[in-house]
VMD Tcl script that builds the backbone (N, CA, C; Angstrom):
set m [mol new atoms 456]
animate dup $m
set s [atomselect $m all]
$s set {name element resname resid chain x y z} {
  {N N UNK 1 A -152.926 43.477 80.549}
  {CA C UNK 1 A -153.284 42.158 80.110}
  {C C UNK 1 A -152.069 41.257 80.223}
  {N N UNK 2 A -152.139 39.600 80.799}
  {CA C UNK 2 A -151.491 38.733 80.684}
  {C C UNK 2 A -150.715 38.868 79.268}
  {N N UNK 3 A -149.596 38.177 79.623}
  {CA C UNK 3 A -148.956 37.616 78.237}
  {C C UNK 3 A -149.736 36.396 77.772}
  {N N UNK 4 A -150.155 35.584 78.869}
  {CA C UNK 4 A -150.866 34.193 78.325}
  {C C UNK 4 A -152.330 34.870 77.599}
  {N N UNK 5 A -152.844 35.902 78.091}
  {CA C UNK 5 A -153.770 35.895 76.857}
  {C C UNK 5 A -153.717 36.136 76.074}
  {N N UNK 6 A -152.249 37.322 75.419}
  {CA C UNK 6 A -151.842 37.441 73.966}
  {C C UNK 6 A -151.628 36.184 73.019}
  {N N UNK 7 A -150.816 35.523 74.109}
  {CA C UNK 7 A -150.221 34.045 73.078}
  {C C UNK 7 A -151.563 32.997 72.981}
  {N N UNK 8 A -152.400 32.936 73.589}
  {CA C UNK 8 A -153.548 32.371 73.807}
  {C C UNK 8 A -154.156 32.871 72.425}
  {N N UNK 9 A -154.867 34.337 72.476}
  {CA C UNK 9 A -154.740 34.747 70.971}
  {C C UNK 9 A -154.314 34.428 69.612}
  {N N UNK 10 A -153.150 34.682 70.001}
  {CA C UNK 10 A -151.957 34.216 68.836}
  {C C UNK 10 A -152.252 33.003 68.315}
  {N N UNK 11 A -152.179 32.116 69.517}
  {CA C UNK 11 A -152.428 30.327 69.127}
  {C C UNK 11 A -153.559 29.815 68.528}
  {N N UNK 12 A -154.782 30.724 68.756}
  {CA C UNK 12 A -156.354 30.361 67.999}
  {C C UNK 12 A -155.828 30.679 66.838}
  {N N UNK 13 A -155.731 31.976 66.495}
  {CA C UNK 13 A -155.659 32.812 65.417}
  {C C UNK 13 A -154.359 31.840 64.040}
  {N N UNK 14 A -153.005 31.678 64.680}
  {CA C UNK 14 A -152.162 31.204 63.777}
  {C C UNK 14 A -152.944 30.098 62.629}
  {N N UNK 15 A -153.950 29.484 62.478}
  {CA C UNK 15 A -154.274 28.021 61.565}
  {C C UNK 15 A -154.858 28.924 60.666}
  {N N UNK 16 A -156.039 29.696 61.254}
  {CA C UNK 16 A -156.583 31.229 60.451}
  {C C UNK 16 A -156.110 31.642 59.650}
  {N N UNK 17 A -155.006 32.243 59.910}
  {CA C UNK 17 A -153.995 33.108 59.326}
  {C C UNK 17 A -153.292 32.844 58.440}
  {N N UNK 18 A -152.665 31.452 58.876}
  {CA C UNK 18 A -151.911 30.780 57.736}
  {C C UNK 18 A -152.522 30.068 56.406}
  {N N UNK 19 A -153.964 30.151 56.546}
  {CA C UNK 19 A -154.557 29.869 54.938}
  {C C UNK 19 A -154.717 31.197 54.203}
  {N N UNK 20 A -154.438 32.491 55.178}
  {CA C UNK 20 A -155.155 33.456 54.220}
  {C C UNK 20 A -153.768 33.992 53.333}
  {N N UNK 21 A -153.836 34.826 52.369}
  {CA C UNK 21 A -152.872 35.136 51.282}
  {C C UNK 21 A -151.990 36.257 52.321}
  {N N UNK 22 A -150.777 36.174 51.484}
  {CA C UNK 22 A -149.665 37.731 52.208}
  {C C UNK 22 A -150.426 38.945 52.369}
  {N N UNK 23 A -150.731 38.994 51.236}
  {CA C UNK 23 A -151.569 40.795 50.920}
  {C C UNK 23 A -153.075 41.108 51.571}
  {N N UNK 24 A -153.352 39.636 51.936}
  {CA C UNK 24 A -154.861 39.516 53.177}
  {C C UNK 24 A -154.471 40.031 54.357}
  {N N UNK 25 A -153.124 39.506 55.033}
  {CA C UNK 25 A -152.883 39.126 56.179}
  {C C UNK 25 A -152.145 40.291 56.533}
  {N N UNK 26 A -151.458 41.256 55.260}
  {CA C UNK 26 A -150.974 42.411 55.558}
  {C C UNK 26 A -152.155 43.348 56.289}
  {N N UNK 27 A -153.237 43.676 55.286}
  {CA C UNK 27 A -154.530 43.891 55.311}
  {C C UNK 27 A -154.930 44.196 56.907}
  {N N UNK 28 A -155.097 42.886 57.061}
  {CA C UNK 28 A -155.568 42.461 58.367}
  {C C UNK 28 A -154.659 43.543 59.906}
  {N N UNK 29 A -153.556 42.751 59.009}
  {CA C UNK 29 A -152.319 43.312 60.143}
  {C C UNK 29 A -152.833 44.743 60.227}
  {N N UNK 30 A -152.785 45.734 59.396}
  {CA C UNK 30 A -152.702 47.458 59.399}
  {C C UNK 30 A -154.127 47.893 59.963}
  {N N UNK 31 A -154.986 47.002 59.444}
  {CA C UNK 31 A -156.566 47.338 60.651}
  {C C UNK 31 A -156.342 47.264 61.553}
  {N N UNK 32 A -155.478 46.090 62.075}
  {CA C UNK 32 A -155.823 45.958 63.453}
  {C C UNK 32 A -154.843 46.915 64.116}
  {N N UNK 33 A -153.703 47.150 63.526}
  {CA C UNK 33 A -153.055 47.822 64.529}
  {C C UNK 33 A -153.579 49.387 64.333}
  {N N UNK 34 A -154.292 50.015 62.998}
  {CA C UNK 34 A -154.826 51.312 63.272}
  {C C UNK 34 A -155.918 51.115 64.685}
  {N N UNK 35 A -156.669 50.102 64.653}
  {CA C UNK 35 A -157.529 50.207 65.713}
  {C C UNK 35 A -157.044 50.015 67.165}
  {N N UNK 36 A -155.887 49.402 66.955}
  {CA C UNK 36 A -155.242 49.201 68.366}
  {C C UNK 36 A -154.079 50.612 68.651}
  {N N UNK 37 A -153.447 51.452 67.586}
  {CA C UNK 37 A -153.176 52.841 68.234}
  {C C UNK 37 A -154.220 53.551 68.478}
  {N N UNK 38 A -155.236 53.854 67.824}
  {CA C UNK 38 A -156.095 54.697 68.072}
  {C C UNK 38 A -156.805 54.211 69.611}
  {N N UNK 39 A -157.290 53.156 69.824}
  {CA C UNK 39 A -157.437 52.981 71.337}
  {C C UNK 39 A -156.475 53.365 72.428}
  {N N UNK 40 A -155.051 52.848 72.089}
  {CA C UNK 40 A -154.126 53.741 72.991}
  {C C UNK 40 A -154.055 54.561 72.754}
  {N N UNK 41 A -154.167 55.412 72.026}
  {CA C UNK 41 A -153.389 56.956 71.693}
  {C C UNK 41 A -154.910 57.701 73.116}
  {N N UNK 42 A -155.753 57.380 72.573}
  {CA C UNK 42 A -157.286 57.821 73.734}
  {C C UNK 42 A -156.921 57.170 75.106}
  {N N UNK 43 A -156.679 56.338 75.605}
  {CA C UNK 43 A -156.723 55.985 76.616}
  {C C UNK 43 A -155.519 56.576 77.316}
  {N N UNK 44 A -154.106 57.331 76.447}
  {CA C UNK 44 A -152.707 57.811 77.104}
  {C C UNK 44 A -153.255 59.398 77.450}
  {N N UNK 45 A -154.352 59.619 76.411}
  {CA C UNK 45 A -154.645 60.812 76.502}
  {C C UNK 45 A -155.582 61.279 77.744}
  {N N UNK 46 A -156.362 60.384 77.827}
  {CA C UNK 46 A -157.073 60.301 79.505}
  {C C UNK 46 A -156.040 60.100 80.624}
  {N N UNK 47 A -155.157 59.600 80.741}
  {CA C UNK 47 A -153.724 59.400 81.851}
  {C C UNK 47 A -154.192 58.105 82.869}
  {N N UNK 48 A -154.866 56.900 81.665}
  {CA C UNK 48 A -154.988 55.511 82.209}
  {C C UNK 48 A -153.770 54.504 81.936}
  {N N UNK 49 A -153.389 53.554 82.845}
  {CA C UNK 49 A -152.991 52.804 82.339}
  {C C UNK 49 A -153.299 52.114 82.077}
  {N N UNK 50 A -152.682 50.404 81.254}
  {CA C UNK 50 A -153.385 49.619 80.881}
  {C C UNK 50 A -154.105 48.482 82.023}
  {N N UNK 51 A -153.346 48.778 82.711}
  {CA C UNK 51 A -154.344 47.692 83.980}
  {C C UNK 51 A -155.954 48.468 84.549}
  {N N UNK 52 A -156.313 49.821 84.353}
  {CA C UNK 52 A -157.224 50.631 84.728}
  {C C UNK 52 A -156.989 51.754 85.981}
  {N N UNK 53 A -156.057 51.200 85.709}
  {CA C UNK 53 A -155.418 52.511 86.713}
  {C C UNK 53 A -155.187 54.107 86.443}
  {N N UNK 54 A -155.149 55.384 87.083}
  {CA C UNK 54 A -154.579 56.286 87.135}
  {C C UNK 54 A -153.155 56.353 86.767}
  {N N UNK 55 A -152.597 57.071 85.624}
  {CA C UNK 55 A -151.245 57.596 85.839}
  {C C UNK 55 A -151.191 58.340 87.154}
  {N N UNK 56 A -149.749 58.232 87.640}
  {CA C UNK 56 A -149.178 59.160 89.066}
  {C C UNK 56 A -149.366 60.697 88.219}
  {N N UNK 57 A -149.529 61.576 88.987}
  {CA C UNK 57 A -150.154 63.180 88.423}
  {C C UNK 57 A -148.763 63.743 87.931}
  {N N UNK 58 A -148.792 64.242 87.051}
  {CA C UNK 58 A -147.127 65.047 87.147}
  {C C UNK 58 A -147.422 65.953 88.136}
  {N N UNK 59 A -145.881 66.515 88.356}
  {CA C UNK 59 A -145.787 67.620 89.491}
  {C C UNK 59 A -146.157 69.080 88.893}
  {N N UNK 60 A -146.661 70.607 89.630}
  {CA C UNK 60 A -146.922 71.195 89.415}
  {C C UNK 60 A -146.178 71.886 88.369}
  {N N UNK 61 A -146.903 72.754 87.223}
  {CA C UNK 61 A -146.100 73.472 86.728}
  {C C UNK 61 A -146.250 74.859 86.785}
  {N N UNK 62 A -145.327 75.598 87.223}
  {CA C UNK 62 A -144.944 76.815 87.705}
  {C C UNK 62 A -145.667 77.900 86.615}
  {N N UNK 63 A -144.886 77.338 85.604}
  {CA C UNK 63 A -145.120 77.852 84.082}
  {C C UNK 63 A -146.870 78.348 83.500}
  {N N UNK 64 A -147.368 77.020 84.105}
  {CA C UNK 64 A -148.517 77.076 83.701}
  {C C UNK 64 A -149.596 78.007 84.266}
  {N N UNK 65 A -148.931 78.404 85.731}
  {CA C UNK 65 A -149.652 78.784 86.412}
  {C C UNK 65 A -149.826 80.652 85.911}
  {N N UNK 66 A -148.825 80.933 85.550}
  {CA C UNK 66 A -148.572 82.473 85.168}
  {C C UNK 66 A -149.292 82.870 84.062}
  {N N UNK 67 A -150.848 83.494 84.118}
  {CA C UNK 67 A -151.152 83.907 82.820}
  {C C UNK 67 A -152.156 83.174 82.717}
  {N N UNK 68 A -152.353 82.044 83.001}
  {CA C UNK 68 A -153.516 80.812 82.087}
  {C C UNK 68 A -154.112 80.561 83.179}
  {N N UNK 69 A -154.374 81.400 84.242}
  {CA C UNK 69 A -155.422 80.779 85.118}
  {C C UNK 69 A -154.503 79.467 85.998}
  {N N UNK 70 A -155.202 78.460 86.241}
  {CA C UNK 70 A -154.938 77.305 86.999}
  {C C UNK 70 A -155.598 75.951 85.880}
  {N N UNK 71 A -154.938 76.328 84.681}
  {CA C UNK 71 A -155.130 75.311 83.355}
  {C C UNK 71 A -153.927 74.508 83.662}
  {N N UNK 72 A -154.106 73.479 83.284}
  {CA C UNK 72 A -153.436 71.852 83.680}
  {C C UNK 72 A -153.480 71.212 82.471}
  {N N UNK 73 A -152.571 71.430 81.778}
  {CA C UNK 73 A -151.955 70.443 80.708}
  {C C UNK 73 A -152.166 68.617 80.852}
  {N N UNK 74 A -152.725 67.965 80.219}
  {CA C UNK 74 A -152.874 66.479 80.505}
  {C C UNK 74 A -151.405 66.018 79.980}
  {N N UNK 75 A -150.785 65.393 80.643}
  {CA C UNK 75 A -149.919 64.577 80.363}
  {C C UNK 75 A -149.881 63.772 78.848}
  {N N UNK 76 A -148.766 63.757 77.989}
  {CA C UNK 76 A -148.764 62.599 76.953}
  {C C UNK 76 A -149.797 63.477 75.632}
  {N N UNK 77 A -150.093 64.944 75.964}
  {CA C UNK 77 A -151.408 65.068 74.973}
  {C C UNK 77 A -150.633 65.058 73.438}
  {N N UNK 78 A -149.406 65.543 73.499}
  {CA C UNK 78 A -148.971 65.649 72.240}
  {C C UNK 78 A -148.552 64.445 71.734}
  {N N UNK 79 A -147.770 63.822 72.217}
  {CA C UNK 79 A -147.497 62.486 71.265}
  {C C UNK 79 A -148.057 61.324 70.999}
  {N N UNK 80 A -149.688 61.475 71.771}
  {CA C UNK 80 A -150.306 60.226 71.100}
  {C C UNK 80 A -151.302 61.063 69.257}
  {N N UNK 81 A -150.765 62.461 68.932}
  {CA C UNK 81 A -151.478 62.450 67.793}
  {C C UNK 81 A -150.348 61.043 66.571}
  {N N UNK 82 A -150.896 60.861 65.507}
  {CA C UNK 82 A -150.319 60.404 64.635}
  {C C UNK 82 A -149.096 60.125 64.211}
  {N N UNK 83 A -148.541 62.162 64.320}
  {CA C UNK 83 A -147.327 62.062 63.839}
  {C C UNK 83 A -146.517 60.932 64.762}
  {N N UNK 84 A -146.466 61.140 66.051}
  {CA C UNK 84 A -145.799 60.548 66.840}
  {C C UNK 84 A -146.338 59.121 67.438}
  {N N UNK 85 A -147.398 58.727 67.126}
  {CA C UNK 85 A -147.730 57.337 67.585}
  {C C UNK 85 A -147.762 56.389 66.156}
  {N N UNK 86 A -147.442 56.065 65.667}
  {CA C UNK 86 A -147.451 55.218 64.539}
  {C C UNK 86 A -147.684 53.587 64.717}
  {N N UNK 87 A -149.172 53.042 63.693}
  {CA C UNK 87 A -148.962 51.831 63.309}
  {C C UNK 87 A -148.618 51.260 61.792}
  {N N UNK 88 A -148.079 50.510 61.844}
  {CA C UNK 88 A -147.792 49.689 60.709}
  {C C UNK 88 A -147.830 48.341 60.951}
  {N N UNK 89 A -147.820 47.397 59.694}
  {CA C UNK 89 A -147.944 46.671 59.633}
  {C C UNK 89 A -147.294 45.507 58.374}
  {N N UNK 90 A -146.933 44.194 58.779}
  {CA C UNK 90 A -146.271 43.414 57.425}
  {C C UNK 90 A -146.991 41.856 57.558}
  {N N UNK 91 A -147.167 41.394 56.519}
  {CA C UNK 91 A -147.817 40.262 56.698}
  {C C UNK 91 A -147.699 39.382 57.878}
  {N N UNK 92 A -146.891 39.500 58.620}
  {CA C UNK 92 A -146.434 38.797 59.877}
  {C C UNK 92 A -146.486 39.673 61.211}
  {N N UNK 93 A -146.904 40.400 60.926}
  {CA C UNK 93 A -146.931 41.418 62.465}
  {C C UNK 93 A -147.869 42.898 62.194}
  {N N UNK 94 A -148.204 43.644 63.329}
  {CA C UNK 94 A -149.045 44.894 63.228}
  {C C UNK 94 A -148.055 45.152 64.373}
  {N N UNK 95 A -147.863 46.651 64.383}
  {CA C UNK 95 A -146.768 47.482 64.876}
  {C C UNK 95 A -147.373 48.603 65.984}
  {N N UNK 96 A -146.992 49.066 67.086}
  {CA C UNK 96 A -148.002 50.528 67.285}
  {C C UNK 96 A -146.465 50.403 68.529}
  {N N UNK 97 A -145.944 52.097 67.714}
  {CA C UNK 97 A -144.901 52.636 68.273}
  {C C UNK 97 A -144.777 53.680 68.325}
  {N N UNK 98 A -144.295 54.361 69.359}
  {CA C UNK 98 A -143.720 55.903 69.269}
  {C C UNK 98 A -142.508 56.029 68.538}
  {N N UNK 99 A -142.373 56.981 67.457}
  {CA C UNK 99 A -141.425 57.556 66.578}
  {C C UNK 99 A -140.824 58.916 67.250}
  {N N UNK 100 A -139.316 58.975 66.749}
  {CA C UNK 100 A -138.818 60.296 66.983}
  {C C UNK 100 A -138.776 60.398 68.485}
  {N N UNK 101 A -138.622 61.644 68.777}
  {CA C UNK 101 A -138.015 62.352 69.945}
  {C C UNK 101 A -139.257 61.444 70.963}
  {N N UNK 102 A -140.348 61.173 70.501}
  {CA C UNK 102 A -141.643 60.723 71.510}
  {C C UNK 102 A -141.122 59.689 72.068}
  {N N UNK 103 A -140.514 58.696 71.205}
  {CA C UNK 103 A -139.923 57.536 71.604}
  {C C UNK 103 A -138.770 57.695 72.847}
  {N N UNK 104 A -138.306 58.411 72.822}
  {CA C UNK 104 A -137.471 58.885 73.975}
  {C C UNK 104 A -138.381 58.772 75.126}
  {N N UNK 105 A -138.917 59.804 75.307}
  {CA C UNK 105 A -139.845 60.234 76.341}
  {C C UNK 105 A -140.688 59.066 76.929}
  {N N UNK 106 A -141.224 58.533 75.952}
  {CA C UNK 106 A -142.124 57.310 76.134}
  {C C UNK 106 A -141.523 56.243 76.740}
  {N N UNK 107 A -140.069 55.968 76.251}
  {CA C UNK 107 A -139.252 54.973 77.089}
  {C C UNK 107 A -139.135 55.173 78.510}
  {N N UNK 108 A -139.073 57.123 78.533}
  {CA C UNK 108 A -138.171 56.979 80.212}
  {C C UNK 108 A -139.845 57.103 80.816}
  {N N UNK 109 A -141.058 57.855 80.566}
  {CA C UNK 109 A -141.896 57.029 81.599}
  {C C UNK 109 A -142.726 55.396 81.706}
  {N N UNK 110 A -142.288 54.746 80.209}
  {CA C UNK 110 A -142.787 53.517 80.445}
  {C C UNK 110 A -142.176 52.877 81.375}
  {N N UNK 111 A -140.637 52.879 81.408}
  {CA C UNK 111 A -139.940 52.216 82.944}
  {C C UNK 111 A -139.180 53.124 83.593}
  {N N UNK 112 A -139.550 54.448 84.206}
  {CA C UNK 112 A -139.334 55.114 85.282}
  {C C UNK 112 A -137.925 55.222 85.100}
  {N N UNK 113 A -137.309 55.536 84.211}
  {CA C UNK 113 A -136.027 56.052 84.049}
  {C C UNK 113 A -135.938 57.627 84.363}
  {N N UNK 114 A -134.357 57.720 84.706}
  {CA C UNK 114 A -134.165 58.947 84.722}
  {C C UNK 114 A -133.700 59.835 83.976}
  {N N UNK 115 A -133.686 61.164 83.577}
  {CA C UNK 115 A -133.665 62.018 82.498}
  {C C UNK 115 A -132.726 63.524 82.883}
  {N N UNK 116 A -132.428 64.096 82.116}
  {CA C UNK 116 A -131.303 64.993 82.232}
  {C C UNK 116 A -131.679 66.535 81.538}
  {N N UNK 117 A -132.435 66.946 82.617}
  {CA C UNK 117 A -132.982 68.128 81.589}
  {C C UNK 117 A -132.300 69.581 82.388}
  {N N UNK 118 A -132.019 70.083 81.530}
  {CA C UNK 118 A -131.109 71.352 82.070}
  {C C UNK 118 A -130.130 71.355 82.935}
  {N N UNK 119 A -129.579 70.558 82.756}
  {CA C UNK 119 A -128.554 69.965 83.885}
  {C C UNK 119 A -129.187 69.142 85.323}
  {N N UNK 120 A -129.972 68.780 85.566}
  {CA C UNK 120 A -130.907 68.332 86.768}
  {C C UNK 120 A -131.041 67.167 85.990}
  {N N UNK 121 A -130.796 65.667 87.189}
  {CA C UNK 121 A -131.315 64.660 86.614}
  {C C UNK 121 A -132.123 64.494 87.244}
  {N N UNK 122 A -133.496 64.143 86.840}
  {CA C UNK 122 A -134.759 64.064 87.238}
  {C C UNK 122 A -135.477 62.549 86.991}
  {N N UNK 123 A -135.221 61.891 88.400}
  {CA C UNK 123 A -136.157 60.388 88.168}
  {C C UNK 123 A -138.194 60.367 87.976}
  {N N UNK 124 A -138.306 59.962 86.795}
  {CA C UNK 124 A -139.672 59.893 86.592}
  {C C UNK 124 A -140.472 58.908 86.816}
  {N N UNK 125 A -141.176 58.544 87.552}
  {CA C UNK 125 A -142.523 57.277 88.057}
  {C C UNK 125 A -142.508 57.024 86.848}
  {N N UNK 126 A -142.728 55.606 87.080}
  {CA C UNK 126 A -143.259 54.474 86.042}
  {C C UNK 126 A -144.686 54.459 85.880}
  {N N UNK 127 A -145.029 55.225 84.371}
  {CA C UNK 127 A -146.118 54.981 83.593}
  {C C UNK 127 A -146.293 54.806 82.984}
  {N N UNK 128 A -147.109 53.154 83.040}
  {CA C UNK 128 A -147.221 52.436 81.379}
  {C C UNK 128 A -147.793 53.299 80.094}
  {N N UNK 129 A -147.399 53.406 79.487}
  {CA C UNK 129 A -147.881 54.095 78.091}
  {C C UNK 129 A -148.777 52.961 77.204}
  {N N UNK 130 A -147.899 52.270 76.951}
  {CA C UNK 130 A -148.374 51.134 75.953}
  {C C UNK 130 A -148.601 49.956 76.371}
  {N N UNK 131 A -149.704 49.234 76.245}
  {CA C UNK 131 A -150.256 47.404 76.521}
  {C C UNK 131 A -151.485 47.146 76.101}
  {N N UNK 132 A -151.554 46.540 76.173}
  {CA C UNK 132 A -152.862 45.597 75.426}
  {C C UNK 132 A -153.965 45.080 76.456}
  {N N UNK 133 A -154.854 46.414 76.470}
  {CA C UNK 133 A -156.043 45.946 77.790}
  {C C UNK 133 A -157.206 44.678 77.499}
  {N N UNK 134 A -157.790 44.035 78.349}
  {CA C UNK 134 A -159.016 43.355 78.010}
  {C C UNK 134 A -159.840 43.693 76.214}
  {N N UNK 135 A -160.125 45.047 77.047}
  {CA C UNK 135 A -161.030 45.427 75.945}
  {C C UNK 135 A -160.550 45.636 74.645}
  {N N UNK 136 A -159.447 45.928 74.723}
  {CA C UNK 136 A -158.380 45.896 72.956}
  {C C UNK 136 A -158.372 44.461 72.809}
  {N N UNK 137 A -158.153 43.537 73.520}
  {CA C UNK 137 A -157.818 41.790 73.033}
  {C C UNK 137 A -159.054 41.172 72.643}
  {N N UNK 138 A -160.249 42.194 73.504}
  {CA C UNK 138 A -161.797 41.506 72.353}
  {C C UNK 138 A -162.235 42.441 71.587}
  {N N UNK 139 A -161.478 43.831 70.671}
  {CA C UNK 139 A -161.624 44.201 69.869}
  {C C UNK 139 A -160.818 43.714 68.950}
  {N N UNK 140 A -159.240 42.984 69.452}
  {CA C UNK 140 A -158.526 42.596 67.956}
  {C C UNK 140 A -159.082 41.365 67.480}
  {N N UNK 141 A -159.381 40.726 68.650}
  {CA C UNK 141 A -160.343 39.199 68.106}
  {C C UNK 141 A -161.740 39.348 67.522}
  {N N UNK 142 A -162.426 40.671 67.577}
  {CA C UNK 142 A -163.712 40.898 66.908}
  {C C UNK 142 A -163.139 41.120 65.327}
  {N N UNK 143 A -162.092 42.248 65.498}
  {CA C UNK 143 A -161.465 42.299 63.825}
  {C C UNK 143 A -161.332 41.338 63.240}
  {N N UNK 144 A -160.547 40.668 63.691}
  {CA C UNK 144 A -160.467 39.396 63.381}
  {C C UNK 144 A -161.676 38.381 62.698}
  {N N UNK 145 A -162.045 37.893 63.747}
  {CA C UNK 145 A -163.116 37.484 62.753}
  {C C UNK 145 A -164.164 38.285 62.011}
  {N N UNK 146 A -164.432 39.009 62.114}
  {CA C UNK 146 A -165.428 40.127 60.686}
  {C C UNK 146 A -164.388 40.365 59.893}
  {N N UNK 147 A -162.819 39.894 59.628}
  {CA C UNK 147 A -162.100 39.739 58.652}
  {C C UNK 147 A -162.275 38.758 57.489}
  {N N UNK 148 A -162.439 37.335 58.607}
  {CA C UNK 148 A -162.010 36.426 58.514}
  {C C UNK 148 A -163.232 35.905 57.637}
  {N N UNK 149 A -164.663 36.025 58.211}
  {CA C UNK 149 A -165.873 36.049 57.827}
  {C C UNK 149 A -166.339 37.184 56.553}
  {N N UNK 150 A -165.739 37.568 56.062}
  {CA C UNK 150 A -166.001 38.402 54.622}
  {C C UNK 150 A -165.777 37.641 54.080}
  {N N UNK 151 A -164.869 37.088 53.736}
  {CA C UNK 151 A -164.305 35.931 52.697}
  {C C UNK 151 A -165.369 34.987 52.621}
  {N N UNK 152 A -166.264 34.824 53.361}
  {CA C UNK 152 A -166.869 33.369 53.211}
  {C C UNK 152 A -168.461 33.865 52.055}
}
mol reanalyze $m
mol bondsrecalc $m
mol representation Tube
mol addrep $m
């Protein structure tokens, strides 16, 4: 998703927002961002990115192959549970981040950095982990208003 449709967002939403109380808007904030990890955490776990694309496949693993048949580990399965994907939220913002060691990892394939594992530095393809698709920007604006609309 554009940046202009986040701030586009943002810009309806700010007049909204600013009548409702701190402890509303906290509220608000921690829904939306539980609903907005839990959509990414599913969609990292399928190996989409946010434009609708395919992640690039990882390369074979040797490991996997010995013993388990021709079973194929999905990429990313462990750190989109909870422990490691975290949202929060403060009256002014909703949060959805990787914590801990995930955060590492998550950095070097969100921009294709390279990594140092067993002495081998190993450059990794760029795969978005985290963004804000279509369909998340008309689920945070649906929250939104069925927020906004209780009050009345």
């Amino acid at each position: 998703m554009a940046t202009d449709d986040l701030s586009r967002l943002t810009h309806w939403a700010d007049g909204l927002l600013a009548s409702m109380e701190p402890a509303a808007r906290r509220q608000l904030a921690g829904e939306m961002a539980r609903k907005l990890r839990d959509s990414q955490a599913g969609r990292i776990r399928t190996n989409i990115q946010p434009d609708g694309s395919p992640m690039t496949q990882r390369k074979p693993q040797p490991k996997l192959k010995k013993g388990r048949g021709r079973l194929r580990r999905k990429m990313f399965f462990k750190i989109t549970s909870r422990t490691w994907l975290k949202a929060s939220a403060t009256q002014s913002q909703a949060v959805v981040e990787f914590v801990g060691t995930a955060n590492r990892l998550a950095t070097i394939h969100q921009y294709g950095l390279k990594d140092r594992i067993k002495g081998r530095e190993i450059r990794y393809p760029t795969r978005k982990l985290l963004g804000i698709t279509e369909q998340e920007r008309d689920q945070l604006e649906t929250t939104l208003l069925t927020h906004l609309t209780k009050g009345l």
